[in-house]
C-alpha positions in Angstrom: -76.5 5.4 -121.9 -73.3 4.7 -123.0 -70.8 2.5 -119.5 -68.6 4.5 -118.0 -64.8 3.1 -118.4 -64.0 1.7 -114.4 -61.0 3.6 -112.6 -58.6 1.3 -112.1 -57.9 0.1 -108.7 -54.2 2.1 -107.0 -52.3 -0.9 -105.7 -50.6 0.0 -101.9 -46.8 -0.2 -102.4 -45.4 -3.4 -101.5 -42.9 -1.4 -98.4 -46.0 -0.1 -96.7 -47.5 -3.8 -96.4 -44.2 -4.7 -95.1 -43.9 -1.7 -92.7 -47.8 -3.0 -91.4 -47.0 -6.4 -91.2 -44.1 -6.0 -88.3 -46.2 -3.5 -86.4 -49.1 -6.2 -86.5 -46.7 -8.8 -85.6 -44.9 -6.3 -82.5 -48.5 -5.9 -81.6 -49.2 -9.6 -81.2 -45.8 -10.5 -79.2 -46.3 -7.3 -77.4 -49.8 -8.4 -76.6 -48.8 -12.3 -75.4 -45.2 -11.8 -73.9 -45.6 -8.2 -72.5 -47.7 -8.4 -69.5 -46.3 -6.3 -66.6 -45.7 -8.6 -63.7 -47.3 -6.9 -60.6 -44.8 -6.0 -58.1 -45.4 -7.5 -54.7 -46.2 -5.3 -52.0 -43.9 -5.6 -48.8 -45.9 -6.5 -45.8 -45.1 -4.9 -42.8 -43.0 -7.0 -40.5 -44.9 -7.9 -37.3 -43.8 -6.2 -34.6 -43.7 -8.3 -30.9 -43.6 -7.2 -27.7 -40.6 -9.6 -27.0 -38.8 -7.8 -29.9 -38.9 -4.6 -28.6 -38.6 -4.8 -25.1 -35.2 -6.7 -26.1 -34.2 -4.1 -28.2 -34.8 -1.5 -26.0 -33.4 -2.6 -22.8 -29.6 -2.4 -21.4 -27.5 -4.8 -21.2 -27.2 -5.9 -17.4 -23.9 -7.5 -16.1 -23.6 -10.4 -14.3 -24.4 -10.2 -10.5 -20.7 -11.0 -9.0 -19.6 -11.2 -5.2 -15.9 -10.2 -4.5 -14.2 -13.3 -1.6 -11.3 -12.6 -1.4 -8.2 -10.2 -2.3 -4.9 -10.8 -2.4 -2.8 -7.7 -3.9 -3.7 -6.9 -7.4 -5.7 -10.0 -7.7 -9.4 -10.3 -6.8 -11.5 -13.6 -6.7 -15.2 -13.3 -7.5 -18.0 -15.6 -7.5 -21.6 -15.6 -9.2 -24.9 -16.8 -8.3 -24.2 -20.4 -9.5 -20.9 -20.5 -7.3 -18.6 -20.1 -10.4 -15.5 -18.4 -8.9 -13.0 -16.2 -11.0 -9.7 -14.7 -10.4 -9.7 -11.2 -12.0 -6.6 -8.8 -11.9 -7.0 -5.2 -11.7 -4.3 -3.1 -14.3 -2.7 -0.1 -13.7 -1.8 -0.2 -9.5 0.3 -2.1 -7.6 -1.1 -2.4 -4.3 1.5 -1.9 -0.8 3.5 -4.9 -0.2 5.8 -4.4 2.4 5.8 -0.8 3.4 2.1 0.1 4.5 1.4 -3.8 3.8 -0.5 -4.8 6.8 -3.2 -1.4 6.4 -3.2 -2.1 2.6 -4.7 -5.5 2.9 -7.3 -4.7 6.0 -8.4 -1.8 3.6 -9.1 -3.8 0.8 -10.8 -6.5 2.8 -13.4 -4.1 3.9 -14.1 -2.5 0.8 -14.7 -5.8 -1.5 -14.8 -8.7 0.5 -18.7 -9.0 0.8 -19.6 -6.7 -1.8 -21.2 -7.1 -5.0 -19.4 -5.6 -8.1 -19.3 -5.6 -12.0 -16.3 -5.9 -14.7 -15.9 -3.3 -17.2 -13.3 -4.0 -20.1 -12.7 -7.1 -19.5 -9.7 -8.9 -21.8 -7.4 -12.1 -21.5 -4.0 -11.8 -21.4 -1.2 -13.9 -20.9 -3.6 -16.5 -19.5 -4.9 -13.8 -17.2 -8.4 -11.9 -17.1 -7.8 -8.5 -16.8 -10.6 -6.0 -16.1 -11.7 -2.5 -14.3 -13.6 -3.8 -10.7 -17.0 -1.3 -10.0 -19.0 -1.5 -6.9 -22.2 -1.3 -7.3 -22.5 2.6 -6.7 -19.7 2.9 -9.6 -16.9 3.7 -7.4 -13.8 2.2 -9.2 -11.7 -0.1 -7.2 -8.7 1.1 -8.4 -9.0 4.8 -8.2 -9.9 4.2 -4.8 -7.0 2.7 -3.9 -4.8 5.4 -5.0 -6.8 7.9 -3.4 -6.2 6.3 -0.2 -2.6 6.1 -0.7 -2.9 2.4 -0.7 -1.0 1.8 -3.9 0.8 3.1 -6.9 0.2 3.6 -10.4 1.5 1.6 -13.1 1.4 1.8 -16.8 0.5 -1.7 -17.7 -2.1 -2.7 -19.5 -4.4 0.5 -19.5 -5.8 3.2 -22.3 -4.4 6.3 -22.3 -7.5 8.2 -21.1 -8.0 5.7 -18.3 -3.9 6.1 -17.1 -4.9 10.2 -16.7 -7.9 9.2 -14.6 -5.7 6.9 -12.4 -2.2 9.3 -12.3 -4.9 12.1 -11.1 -6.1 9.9 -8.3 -2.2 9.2 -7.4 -1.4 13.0 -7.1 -3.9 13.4 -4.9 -2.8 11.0 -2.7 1.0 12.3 -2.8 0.3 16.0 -1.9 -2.1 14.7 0.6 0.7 12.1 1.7 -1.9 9.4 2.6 -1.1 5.8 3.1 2.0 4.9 1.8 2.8 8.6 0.7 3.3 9.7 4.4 5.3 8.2 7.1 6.6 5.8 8.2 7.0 4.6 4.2 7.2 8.3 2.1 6.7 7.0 -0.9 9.3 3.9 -0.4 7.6 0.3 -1.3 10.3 -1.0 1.4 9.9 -0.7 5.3 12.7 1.9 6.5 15.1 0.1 9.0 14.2 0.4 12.8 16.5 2.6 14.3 18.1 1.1 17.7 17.1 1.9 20.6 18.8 5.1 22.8 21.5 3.7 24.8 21.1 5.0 28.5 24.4 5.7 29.8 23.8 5.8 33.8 24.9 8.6 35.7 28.4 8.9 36.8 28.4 8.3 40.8 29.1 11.4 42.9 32.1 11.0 44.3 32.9 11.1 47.5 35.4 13.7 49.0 38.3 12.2 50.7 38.4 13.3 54.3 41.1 15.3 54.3 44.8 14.4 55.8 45.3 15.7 58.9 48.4 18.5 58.9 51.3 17.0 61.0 51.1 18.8 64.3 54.3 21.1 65.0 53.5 20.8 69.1 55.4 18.3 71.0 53.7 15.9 72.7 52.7 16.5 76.1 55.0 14.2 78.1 53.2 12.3 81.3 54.1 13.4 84.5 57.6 11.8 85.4 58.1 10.9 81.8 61.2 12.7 79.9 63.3 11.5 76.3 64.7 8.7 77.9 62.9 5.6 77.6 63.2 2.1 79.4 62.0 -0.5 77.9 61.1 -2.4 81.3 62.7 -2.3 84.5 65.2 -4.6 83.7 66.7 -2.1 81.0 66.5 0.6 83.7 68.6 -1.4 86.4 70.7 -2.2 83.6 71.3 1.2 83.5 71.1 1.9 86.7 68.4 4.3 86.7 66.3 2.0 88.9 64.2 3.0 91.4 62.9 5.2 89.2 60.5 8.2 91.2 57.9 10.3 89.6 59.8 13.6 87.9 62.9 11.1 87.3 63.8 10.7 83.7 62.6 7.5 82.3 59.3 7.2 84.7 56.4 5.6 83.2 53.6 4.6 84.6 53.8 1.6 82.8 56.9 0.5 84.9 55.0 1.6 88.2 53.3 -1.5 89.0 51.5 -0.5 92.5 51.0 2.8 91.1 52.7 4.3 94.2 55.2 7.0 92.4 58.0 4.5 92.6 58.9 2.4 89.2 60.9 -0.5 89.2 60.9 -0.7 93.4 
């Protein structure tokens, strides 16, 4: 049996052993260097009961105890005995006119009483801030209400300057406190006004008795007397007239001594 020639063997082109050889050698650094890096998973945080009841609870202010006022100024203390002067923006309490009420008012309504400060800020070396008692009545607002101050513009928000100019109008058309009288809206006492003079009653006057009218009738002449006149009996025996008799002219009973109706015997 005669061989049979052998095929000849196809040779694989030299691009396609190339083309294998940098997929084999992707494949290898793919395989060594490629590993995915597993992710970590977040664990939950741990929640604590501290955590959330802080988080959920308000924020409580200081417990402060008001000693003493004087004006616009108020001194609180706290529980450790820390006092604090705190000034109170937007009034200016009654100095002189409606002073004296002012001040006994105010007395009564802090003094004693616990309160807390809302927006509190410095200035000025001062600590300004909104005084609350403990039912959330605002100090200030209060205070013009009652007539026991004026509103000011100094140091307050806008919003907060309605609030207090609302509280002041009140007062005015109700003319409380210092709106009313004696003061009516003056910050100075009116003068006293002096007192009435009393002018005493004129004294009745008397009536003058009246003059008596000059009698026209003669006098009624004693018995024995006439118009001619002796001084004493030595005038009448000058005269010659002596003895003088009752009837005679120039009988008197003066010159009748013994009364016997003979004069100068």
């Amino acid at each position: 049996m005669p061989d049979v020639p052998a095929t000849p063997k196809r040779r694989v082109p030299t691009w396609i052993k190339i083309v294998l050889a940098v997929f084999a050698v992707l494949f290898v650094l793919g395989a060594v260097f490629g590993k995915p890096t597993e992710k970590p998973v977040a664990q939950p945080a741990p929640t604590t009961t501290t955590a959330a009841t802080t988080s959920s609870s308000p924020l409580v202010d200081p417990v402060l105890r008001v000693t003493r006022v004087a004006g616009s100024s108020i001194v609180v203390s706290d529980t450790a005995g820390i006092s604090k002067t705190v000034y109170v923006p937007g009034i200016q309490p009654a100095a002189d006119c409606y002073g004296t009420e002012t001040a006994s008012w105010a007395t009564a309504f802090l003094v004693g009483k616990e309160v807390s400060l809302q927006s509190v800020t410095e200035e000025t070396g001062r600590t300004l801030a909104h005084v609350l008692l403990a039912d959330g009545t605002d100090y200030a607002v209060a205070a013009l209400q009652g007539g026991y101050a004026r509103f000011v513009a100094d140091a307050v928000t806008d919003s907060y300057a309605n609030v207090l100019r609302s509280a002041e109008s009140a007062a005015t058309a109700a003319k409380a406190g210092l709106w009313g009288p004696p003061c009516n809206g003056s910050p100075t006492m009116p003068p006293v006004p002096p007192p009435p003079v009393t002018v005493p009653p004129a004294p009745a006057s008397t009536p003058k008795p009246a003059a008596p009218k000059p009698s026209t009738q003669k006098p009624t002449e004693e018995p024995g007397t006439s118009s001619v006149y002796y001084a004493n009996c030595d005038a009448a025996r000058a005269a010659g007239a002596a003895p003088i008799y009752v009837g005679e002219p120039g009988y008197r009973a003066a010159l009748d001594r013994n009364k016997d109706g003979v004069a100068c015997e």
